[in-house]
C-alpha positions in Angstrom: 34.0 30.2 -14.8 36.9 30.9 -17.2 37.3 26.8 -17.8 33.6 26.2 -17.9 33.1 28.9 -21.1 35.7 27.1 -22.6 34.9 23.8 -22.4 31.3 25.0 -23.7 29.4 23.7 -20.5 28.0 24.9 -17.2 29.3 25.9 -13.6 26.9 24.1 -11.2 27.5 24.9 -7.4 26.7 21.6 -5.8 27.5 22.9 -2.3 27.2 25.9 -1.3 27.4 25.8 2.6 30.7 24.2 2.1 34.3 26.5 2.6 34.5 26.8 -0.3 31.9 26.3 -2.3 31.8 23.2 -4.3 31.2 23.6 -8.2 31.0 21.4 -11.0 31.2 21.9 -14.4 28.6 19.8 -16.2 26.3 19.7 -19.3 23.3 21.1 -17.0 20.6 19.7 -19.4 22.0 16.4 -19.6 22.3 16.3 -15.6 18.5 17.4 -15.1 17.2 14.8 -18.2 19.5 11.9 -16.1 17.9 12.7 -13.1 14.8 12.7 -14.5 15.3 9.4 -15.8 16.3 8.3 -12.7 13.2 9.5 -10.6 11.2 7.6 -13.6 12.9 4.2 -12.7 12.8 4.4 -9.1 8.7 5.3 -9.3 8.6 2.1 -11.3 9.8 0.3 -9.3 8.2 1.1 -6.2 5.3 -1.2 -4.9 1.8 0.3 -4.9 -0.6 -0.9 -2.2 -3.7 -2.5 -3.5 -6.4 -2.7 -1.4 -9.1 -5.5 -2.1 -12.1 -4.8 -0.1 -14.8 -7.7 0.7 -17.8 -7.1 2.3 -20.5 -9.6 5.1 -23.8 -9.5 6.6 -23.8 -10.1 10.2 -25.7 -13.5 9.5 -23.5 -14.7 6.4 -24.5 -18.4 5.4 -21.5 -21.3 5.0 -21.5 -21.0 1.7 -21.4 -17.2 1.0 -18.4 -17.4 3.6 -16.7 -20.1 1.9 -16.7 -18.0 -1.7 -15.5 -14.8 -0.1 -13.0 -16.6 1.7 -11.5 -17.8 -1.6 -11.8 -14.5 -3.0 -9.8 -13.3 0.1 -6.5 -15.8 -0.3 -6.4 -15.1 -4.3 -6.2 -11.3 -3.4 -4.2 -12.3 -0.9 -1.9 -14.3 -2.8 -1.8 -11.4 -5.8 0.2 -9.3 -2.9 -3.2 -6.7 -2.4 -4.1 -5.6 1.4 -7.5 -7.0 2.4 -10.5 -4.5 3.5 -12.7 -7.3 5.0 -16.2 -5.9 6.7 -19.1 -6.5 8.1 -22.0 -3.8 7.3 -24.6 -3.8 10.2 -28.0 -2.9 8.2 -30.8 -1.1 10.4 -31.9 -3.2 13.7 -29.0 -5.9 12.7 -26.9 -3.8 14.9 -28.0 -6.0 18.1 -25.7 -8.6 16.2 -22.3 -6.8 16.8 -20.7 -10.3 18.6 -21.4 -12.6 15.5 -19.7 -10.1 13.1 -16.7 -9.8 14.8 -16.8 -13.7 15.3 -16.9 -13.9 11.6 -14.1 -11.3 10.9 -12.1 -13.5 13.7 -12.9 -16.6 11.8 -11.3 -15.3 8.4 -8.8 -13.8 10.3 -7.8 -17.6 11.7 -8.4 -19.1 8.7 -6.3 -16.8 5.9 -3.3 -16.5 9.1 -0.9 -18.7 6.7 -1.4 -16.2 3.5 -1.6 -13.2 5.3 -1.5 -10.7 9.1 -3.8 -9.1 10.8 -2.9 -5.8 10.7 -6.2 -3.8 12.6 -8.5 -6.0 15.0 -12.0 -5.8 14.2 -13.3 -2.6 15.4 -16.9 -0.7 15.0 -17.2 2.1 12.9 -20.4 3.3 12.8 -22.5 0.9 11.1 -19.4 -1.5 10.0 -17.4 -3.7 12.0 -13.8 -3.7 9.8 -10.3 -5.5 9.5 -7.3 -4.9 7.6 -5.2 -8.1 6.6 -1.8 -7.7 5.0 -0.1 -10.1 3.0 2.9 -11.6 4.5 4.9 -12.6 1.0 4.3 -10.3 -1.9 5.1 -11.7 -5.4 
């Protein structure tokens, strides 16, 4: 304690379970604005997960399927999880086989760009997947 006061700068006990105790004598403000710094960096550069959420009728024409699709392998290729879906509206329930046929189909189709991660599965009135991207950028 003697040699901290002297040298002007703090006693930090970095371990005290230890026999004995381990201290340090630090500048304790510089050591907390460092660490600080530190946490800053590392929460830059971790990855946050985008989820990209796209949305189909049970009876979805060609066409409609072909433009979502695309919209599917750009997010896809941007590194974002997919949300794909198919939202059964009132008596359009009856067609539970052709949604999952169509969430099956994008599934096969977007396989090189990105993984299934949930099967198709009902949730109340929506039939959904989850595709994750297999190289992120």
């Amino acid at each position: 304690m003697a040699k901290s006061e002297e040298l002007g700068l703090d006693l930090v006990e970095i371990s005290p379970k230890a026999d004995p105790p381990v201290c340090k004598i630090i500048d304790y403000k510089k050591f907390l604005y460092e660490q600080k710094k530190r946490e800053k960096v590392m929460k830059a550069k971790a990855s946050k997960v985008v989820v990209k959420e796209i949305r189909f009728g049970p009876n979805t024409d060609d066409h409609d399927y072909e433009f979502k699709k695309k919209h599917a392998e750009k997010f896809l290729a941007d590194g974002a999880k997919l949300k794909a879906y198919v939202f059964f509206k009132g008596r359009s329930i009856v067609y539970k086989d052709q949604g999952e046929i169509l969430l099956l189909r994008l599934a096969s189709e977007l396989e090189e760009l990105g993984k299934v991660e949930q099967m198709p599965r009902l949730e109340g009135k929506r039939m959904t997947m989850f595709i994750a991207p297999k190289t992120k950028k």
